[in-house]
Short mmCIF file of the C-alpha atoms (twelve columns), coordinates in Angstrom:
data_MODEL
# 
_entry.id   MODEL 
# 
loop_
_atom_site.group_PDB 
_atom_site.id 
_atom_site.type_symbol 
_atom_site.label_atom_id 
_atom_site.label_alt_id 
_atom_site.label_comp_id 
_atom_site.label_asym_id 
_atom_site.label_seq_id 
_atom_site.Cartn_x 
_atom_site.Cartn_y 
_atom_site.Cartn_z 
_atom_site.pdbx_PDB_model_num 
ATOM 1   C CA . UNK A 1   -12.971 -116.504 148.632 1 
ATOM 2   C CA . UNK A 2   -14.588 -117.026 151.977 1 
ATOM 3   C CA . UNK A 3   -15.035 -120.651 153.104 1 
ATOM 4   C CA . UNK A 4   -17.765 -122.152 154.827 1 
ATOM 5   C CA . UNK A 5   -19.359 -125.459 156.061 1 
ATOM 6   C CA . UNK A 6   -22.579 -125.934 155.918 1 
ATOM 7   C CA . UNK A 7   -23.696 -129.001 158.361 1 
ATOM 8   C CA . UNK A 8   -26.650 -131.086 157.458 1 
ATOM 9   C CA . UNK A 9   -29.334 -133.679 159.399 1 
ATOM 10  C CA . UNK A 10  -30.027 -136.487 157.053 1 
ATOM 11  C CA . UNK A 11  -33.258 -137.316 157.769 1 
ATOM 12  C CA . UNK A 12  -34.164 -140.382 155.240 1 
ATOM 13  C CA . UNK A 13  -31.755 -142.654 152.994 1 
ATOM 14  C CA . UNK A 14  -30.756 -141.274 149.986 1 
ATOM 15  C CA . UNK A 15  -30.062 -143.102 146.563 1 
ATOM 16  C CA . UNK A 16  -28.475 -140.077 145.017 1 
ATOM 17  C CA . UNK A 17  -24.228 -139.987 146.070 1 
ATOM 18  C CA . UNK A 18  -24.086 -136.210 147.621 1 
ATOM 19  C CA . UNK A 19  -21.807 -135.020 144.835 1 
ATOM 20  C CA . UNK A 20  -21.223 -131.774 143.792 1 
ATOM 21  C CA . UNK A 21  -22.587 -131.444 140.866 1 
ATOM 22  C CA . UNK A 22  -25.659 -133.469 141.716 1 
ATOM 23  C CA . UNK A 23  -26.095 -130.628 143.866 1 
ATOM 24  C CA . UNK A 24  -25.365 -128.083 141.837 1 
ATOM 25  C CA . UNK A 25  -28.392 -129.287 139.505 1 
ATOM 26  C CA . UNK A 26  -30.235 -129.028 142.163 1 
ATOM 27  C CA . UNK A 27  -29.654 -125.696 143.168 1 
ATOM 28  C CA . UNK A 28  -29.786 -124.701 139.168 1 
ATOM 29  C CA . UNK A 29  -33.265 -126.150 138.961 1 
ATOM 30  C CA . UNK A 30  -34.372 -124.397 142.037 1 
ATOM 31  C CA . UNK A 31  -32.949 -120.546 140.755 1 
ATOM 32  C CA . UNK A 32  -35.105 -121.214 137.735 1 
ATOM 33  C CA . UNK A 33  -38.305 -122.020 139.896 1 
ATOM 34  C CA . UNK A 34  -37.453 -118.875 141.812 1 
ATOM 35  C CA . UNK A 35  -35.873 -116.399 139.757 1 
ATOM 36  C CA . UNK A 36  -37.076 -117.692 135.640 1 
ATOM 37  C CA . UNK A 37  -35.054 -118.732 132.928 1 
ATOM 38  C CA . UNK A 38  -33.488 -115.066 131.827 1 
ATOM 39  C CA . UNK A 39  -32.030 -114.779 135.297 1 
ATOM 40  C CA . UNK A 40  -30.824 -118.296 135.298 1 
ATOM 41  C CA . UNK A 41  -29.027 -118.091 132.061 1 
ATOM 42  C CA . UNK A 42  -27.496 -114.927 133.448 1 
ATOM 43  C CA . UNK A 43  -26.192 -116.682 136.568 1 
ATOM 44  C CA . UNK A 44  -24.655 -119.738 134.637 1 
ATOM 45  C CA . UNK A 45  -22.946 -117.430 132.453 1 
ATOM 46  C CA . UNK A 46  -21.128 -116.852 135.462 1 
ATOM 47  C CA . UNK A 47  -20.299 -120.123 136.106 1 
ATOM 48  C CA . UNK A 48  -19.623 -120.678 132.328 1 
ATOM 49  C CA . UNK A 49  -17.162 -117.682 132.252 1 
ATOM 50  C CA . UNK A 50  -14.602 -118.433 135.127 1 
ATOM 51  C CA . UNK A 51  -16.346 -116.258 137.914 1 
ATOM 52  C CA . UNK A 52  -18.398 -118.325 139.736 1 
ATOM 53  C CA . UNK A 53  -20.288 -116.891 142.628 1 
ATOM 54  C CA . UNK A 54  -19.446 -119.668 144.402 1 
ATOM 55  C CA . UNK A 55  -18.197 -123.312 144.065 1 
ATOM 56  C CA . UNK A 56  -18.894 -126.880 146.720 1 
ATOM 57  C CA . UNK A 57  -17.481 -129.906 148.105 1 
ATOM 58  C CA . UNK A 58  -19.002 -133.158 147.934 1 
ATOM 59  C CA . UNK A 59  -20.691 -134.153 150.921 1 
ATOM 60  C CA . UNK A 60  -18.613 -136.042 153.819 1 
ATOM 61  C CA . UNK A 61  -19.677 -137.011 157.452 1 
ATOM 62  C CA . UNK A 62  -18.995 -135.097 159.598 1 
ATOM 63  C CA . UNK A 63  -15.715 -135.216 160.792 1 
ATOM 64  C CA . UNK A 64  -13.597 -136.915 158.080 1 
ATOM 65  C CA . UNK A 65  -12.364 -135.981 154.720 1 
ATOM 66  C CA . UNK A 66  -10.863 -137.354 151.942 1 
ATOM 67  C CA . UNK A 67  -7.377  -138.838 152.057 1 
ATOM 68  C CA . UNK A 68  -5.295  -137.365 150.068 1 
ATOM 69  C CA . UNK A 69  -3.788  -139.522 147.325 1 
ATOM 70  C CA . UNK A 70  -0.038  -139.158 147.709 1 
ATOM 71  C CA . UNK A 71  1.934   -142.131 147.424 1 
ATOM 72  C CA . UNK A 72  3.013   -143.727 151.264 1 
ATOM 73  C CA . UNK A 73  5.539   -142.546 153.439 1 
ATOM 74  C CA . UNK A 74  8.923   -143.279 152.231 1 
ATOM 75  C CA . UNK A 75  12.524  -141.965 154.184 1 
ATOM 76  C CA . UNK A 76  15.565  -143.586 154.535 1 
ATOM 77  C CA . UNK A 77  15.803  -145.697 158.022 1 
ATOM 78  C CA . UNK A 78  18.468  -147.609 159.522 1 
ATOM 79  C CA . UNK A 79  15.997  -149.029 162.856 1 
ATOM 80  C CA . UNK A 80  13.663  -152.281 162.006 1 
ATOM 81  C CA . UNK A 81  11.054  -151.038 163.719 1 
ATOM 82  C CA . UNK A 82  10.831  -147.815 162.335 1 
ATOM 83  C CA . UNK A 83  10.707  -149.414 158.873 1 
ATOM 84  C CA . UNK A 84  7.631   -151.887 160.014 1 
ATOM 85  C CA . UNK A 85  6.004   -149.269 161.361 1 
ATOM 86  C CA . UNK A 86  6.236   -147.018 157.942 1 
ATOM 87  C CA . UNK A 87  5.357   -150.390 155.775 1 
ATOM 88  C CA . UNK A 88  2.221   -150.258 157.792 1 
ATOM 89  C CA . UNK A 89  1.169   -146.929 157.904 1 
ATOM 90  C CA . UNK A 90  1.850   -147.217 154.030 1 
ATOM 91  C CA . UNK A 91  -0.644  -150.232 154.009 1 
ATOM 92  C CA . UNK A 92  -3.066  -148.264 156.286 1 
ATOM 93  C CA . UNK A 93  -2.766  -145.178 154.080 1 
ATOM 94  C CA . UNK A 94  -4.150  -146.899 151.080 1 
ATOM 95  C CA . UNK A 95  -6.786  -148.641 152.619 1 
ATOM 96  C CA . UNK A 96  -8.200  -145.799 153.794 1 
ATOM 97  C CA . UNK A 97  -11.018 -143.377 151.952 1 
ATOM 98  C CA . UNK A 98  -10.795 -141.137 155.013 1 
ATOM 99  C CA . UNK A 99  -9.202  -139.268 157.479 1 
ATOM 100 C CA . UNK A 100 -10.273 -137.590 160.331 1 
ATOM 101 C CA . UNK A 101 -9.790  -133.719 160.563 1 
ATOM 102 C CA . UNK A 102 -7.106  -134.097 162.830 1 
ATOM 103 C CA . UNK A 103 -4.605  -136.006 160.857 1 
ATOM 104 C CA . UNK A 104 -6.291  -134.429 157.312 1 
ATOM 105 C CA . UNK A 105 -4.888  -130.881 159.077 1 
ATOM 106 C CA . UNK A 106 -1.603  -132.569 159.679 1 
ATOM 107 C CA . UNK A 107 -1.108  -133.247 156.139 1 
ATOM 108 C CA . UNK A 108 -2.260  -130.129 154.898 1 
ATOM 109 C CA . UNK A 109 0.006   -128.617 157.359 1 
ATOM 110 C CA . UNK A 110 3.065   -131.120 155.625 1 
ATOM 111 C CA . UNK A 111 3.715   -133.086 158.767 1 
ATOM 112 C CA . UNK A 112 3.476   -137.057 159.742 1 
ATOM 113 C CA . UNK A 113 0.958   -138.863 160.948 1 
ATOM 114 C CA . UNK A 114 1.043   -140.894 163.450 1 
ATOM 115 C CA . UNK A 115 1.004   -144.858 162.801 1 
ATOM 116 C CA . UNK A 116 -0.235  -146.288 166.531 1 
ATOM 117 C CA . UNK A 117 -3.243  -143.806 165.998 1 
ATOM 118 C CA . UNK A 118 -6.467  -144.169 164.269 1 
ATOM 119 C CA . UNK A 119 -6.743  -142.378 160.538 1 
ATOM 120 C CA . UNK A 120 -9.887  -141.546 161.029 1 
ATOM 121 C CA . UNK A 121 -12.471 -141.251 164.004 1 
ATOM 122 C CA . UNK A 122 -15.128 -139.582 162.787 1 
ATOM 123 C CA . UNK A 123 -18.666 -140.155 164.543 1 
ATOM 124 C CA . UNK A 124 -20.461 -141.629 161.386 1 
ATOM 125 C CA . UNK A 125 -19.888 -143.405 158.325 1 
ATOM 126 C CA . UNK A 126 -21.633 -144.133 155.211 1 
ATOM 127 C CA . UNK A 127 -23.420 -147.663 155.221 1 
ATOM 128 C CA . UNK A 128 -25.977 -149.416 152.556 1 
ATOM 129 C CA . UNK A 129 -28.707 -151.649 152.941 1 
ATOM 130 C CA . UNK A 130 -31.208 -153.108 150.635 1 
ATOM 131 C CA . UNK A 131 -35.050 -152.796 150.818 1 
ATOM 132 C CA . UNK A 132 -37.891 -154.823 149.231 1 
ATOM 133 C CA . UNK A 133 -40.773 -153.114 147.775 1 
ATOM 134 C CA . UNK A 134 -44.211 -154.504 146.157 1 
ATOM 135 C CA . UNK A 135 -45.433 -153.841 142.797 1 
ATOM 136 C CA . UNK A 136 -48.712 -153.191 142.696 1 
ATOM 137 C CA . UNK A 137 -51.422 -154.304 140.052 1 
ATOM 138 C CA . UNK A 138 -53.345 -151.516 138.315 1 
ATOM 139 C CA . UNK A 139 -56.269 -153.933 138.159 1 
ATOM 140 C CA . UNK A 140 -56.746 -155.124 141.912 1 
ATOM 141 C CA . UNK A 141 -55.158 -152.658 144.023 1 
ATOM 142 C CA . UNK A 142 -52.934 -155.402 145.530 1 
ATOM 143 C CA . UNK A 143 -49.460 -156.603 145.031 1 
ATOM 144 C CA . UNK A 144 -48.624 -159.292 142.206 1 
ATOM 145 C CA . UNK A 145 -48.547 -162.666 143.334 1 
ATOM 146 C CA . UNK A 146 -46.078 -163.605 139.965 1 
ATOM 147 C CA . UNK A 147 -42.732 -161.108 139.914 1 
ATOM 148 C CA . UNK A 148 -44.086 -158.904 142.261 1 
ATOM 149 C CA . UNK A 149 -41.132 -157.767 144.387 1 
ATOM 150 C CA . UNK A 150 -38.086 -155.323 143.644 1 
ATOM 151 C CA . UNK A 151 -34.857 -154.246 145.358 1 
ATOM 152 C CA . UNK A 152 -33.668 -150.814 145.773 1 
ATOM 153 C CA . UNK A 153 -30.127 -150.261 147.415 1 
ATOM 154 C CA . UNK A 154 -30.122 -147.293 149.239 1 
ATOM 155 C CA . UNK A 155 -27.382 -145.096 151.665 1 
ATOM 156 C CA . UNK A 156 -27.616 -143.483 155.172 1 
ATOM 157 C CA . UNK A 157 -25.398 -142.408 158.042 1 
ATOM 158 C CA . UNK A 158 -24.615 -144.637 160.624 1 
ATOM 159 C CA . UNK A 159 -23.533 -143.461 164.364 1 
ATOM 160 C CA . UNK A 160 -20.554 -145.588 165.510 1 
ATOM 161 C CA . UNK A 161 -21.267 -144.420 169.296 1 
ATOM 162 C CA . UNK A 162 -22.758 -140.992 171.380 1 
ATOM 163 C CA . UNK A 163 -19.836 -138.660 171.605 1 
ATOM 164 C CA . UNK A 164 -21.149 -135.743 174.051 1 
ATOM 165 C CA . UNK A 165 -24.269 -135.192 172.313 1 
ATOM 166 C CA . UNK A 166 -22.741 -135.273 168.693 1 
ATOM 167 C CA . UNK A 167 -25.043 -135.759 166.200 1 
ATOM 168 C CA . UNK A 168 -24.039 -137.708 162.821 1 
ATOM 169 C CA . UNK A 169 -24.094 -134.800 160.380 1 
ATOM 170 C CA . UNK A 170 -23.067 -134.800 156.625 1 
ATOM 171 C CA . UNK A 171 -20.814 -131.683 155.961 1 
ATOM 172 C CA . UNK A 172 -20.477 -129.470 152.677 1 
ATOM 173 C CA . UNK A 173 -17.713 -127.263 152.161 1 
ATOM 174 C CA . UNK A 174 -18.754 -124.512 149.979 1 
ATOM 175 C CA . UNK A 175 -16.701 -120.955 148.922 1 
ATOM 176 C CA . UNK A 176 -18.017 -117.620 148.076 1 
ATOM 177 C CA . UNK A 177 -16.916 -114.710 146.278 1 
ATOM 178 C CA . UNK A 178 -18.428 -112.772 149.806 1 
ATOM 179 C CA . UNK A 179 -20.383 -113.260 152.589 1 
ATOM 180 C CA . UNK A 180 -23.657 -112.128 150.549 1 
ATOM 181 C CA . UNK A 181 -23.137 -114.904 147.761 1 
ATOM 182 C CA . UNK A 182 -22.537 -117.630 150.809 1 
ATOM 183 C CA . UNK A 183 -25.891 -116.230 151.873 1 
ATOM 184 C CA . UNK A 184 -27.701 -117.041 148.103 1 
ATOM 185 C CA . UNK A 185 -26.390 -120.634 148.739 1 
ATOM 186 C CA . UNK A 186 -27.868 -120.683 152.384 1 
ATOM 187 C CA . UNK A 187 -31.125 -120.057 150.822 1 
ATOM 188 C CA . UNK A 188 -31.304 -121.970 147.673 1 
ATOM 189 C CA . UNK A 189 -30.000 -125.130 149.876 1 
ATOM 190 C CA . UNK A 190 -32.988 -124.347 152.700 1 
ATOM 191 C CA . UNK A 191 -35.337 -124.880 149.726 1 
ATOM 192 C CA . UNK A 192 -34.033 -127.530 148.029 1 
ATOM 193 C CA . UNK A 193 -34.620 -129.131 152.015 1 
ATOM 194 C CA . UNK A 194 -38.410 -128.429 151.696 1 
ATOM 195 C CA . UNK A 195 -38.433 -130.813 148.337 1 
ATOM 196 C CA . UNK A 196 -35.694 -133.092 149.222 1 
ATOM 197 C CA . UNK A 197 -32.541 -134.489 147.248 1 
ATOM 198 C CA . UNK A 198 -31.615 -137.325 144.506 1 
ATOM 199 C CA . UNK A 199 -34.180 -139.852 143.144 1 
ATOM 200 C CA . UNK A 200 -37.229 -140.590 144.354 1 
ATOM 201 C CA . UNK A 201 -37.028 -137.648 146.692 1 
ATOM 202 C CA . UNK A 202 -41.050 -138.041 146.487 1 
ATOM 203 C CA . UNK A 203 -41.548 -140.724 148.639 1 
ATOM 204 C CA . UNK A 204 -39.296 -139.432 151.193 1 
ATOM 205 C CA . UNK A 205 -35.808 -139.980 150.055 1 
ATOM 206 C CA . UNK A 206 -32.796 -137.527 150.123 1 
ATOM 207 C CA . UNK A 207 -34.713 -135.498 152.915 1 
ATOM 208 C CA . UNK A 208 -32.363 -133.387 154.910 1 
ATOM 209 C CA . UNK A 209 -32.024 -130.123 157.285 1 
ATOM 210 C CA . UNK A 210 -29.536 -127.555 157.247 1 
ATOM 211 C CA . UNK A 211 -28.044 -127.736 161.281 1 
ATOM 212 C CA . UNK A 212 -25.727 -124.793 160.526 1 
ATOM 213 C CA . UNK A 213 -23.055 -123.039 158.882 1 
ATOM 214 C CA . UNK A 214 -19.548 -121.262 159.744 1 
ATOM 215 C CA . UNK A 215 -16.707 -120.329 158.825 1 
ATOM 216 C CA . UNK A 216 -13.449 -122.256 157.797 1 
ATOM 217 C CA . UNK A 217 -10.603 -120.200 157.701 1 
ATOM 218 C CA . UNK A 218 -8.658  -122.938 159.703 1 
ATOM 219 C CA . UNK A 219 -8.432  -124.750 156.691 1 
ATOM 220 C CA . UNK A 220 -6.888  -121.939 154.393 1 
ATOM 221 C CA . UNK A 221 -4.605  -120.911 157.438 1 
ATOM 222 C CA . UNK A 222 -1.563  -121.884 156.010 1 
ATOM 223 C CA . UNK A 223 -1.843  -120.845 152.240 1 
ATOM 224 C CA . UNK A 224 1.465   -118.992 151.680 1 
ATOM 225 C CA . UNK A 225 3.396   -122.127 152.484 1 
ATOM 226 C CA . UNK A 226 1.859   -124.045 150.343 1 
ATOM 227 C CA . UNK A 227 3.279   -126.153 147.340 1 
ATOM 228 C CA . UNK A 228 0.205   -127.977 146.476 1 
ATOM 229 C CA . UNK A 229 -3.764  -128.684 146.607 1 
ATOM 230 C CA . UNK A 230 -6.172  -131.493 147.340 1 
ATOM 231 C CA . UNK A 231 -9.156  -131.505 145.931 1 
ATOM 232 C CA . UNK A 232 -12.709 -132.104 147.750 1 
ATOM 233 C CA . UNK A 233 -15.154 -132.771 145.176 1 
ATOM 234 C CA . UNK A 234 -15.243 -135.282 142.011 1 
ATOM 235 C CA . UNK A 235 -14.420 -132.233 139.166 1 
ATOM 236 C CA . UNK A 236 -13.047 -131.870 135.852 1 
ATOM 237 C CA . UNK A 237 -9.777  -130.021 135.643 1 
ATOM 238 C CA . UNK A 238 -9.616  -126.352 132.918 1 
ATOM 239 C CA . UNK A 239 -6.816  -126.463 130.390 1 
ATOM 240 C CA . UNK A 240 -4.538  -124.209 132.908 1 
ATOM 241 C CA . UNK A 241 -5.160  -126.309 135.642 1 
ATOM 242 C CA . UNK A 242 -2.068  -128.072 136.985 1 
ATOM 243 C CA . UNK A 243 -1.256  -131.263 135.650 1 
ATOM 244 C CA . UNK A 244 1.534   -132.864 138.188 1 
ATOM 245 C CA . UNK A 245 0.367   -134.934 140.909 1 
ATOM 246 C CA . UNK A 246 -1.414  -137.861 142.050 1 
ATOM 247 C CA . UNK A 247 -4.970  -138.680 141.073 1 
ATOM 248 C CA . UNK A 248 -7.640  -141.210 139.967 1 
ATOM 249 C CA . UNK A 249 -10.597 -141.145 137.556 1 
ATOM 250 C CA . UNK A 250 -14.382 -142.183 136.807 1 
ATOM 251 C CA . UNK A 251 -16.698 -142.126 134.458 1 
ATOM 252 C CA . UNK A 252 -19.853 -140.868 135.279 1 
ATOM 253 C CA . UNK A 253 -22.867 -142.013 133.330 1 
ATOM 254 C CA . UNK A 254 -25.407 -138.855 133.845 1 
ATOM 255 C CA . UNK A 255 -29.272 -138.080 133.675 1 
ATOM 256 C CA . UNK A 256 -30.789 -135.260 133.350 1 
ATOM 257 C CA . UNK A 257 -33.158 -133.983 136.287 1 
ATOM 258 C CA . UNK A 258 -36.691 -132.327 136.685 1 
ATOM 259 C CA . UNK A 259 -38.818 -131.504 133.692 1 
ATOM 260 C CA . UNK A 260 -36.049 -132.482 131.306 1 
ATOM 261 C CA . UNK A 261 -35.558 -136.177 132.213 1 
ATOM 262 C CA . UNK A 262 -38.945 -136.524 131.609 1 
ATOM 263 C CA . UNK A 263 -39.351 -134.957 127.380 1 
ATOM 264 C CA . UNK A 264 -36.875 -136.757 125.140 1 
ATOM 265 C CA . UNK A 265 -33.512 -139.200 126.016 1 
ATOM 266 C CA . UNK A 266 -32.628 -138.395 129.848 1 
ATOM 267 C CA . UNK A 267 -29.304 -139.614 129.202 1 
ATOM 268 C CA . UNK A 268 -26.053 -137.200 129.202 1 
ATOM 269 C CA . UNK A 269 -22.837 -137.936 127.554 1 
ATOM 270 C CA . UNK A 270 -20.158 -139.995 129.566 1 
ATOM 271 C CA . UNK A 271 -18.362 -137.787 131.323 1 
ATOM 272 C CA . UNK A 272 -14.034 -138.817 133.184 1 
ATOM 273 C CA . UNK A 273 -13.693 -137.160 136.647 1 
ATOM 274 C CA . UNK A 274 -11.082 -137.222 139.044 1 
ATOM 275 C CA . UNK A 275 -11.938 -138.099 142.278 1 
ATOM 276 C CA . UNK A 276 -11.779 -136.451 145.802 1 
ATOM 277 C CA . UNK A 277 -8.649  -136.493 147.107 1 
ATOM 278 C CA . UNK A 278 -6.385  -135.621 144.169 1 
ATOM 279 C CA . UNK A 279 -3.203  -133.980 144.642 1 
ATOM 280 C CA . UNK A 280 -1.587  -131.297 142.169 1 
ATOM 281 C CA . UNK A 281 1.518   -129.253 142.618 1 
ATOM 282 C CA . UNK A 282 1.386   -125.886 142.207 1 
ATOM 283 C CA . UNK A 283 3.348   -122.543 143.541 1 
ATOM 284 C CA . UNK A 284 0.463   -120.383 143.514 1 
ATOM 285 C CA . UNK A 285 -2.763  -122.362 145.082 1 
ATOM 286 C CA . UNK A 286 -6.244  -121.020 144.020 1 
ATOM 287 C CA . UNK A 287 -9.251  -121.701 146.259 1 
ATOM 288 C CA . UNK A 288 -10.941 -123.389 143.252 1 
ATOM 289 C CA . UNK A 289 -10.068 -125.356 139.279 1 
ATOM 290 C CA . UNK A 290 -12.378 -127.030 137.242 1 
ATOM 291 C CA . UNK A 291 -14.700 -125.828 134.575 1 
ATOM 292 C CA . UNK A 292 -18.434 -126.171 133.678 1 
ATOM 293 C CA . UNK A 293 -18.748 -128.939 130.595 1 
ATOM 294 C CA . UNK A 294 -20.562 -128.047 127.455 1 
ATOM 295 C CA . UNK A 295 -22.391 -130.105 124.808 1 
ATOM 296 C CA . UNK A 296 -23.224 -132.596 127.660 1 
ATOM 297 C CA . UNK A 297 -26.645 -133.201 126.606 1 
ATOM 298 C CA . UNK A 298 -27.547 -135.258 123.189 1 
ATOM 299 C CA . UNK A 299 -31.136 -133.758 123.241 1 
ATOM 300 C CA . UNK A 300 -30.730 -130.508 125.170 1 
ATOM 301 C CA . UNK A 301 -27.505 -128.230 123.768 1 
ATOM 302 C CA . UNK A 302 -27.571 -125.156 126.416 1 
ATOM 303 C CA . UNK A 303 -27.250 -128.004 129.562 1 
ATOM 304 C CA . UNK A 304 -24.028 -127.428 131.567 1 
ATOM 305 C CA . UNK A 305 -22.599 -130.042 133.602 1 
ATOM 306 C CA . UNK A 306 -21.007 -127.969 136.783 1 
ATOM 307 C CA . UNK A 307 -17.336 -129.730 136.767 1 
ATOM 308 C CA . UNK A 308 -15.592 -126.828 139.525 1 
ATOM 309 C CA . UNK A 309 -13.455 -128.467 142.386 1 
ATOM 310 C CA . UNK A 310 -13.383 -126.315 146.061 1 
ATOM 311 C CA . UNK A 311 -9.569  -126.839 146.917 1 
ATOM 312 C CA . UNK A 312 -8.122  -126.730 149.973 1 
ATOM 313 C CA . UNK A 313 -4.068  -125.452 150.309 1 
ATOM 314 C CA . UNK A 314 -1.276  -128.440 151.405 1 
ATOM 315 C CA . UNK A 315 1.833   -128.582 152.153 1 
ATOM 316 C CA . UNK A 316 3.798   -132.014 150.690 1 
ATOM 317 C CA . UNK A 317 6.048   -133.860 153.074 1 
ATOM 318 C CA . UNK A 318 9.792   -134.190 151.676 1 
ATOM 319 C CA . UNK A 319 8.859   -137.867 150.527 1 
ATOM 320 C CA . UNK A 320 6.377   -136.406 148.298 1 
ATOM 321 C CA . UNK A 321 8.132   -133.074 146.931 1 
# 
């Protein structure tokens, strides 16, 4: 499967976490406004049946990705030095959400990072603030003067400094059967732009432009040496899916979006992820795992929750074989 990264310019905060399978309800919703419900249910079925035209990352600033969740460096050393230096890097390591794609290649690639350099220097970062909004009364057009504030908490992409003209971008990693299925991504994404993404999309949240897309193939380039994966989404593994490696989980406590949230209980059934990051063994890497999740609706029986993972190919350092 091809691989490709589609860069995007957040224009507002968003409330909604760019998961993938936020996303992927997006895009869902958006092939039934376009296409109708008989050619959605077709294209699910896809999904549903272990083909799927095409599977996503989560979104991740530009520049950094999710550090992989092996355990620290460990190697037998003799110099006291050397072992401070790999009790910190171990320290670092752990601290650390991200990476920047220069060491996140060196660990796909099997080799050691350096532990005088930075782990990640990517160009933004994820930051939250919280805004105070009026509530205004039906009868007088103005705000109430009793209980008449409210928070929301909301995300956005911060710019640590100007690196030649580098914008701060949010990047989604997304692989396609062929270039003409990368291309029905492309477009459903460009529309769910026009609309925007997450809650309250409406009054200008989640609002985003697609920058551009290419290809990846750096990231795949060492696949036949490879002894394990790393996941790059939040997913839920298939029964054949490898089991040995390193890994945390969530529980994700769902809604359901568009017209359906709105008739009935909007509330899915708790749902256990594991997280970005994840690390399985495995002899024969595929570019994707996961499955889609049925029965995840109390009210509504035919809703799938997408649960595929994109993968990316690693090779484990001799600590970690």
């Amino acid at each position: 499967m091809e691989l490709w990264e589609f860069e995007l310019s957040l224009e507002s905060p968003f409330l909604t976490p760019w998961q993938a399978d936020s996303l992927f309800g997006h895009l869902a919703w958006t092939y039934r406004e376009a296409y109708g419900e008989d050619k959605l249910l077709s294209w699910l079925n896809l999904f549903k049946n272990g083909n799927p035209p095409f599977v996503l990352s989560d979104g991740w600033h530009k520049g950094a990705f999710p550090r992989p969740l092996m355990p620290p460096p460990f190697k037998s050393l003799t110099n006291k030095r050397e072992k401070i230096n790999q009790a910190k890097l171990g320290k670092r390591l752990k601290k650390e959400r991200y990476l920047s794609e220069v060491n996140f290649k060196l660990l796909l690639h099997g080799k050691e990072l350096d532990p005088t350099e930075p782990l990640c220097t990517a160009v933004g970062s994820f930051d939250t603030r919280i805004m105070t909004h009026n509530i205004i009364d039906r009868l007088t057009g103005t705000s109430l003067q009793k209980n008449g504030l409210y928070e929301i908490q909301d995300t956005f992409l911060t710019q640590k400094e100007k690196r030649n003209g580098q914008e701060n971008l949010l990047s989604i990693f997304v692989r396609g059967q062929n270039k003409e299925k990368i291309e029905e991504f492309h477009h459903l994404l460009h529309i769910v732009s026009l609309t925007g993404y997450g809650k309250k999309r409406s009054i200008g949240y989640g609002q985003f432009t697609i920058k551009k897309k290419q290809r990846r193939e750096d990231l795949d380039i060492h696949a036949d040496e490879s002894d394990a994966v790393v996941w790059l989404s939040h997913g839920v593994p298939a029964p054949c899916d490898p089991i040995d490696g390193w890994y945390k989980l969530e529980t994700k406590y769902g809604k359901l979006g568009s017209s359906y949230g709105l008739e009935g209980s909007p509330f899915k059934h708790p749902l256990s992820r594991i997280l970005p990051g994840a690390v399985f063994k495995t002899k024969n890497p595929r570019p994707f795992y996961g499955q889609m999740i049925e029965n995840i609706s109390p009210a509504y029986s035919s809703v799938l929750q997408y649960g595929y993972v994109l993968t990316l190919p690693l090779k484990l350092p001799q600590w970690a074989e």
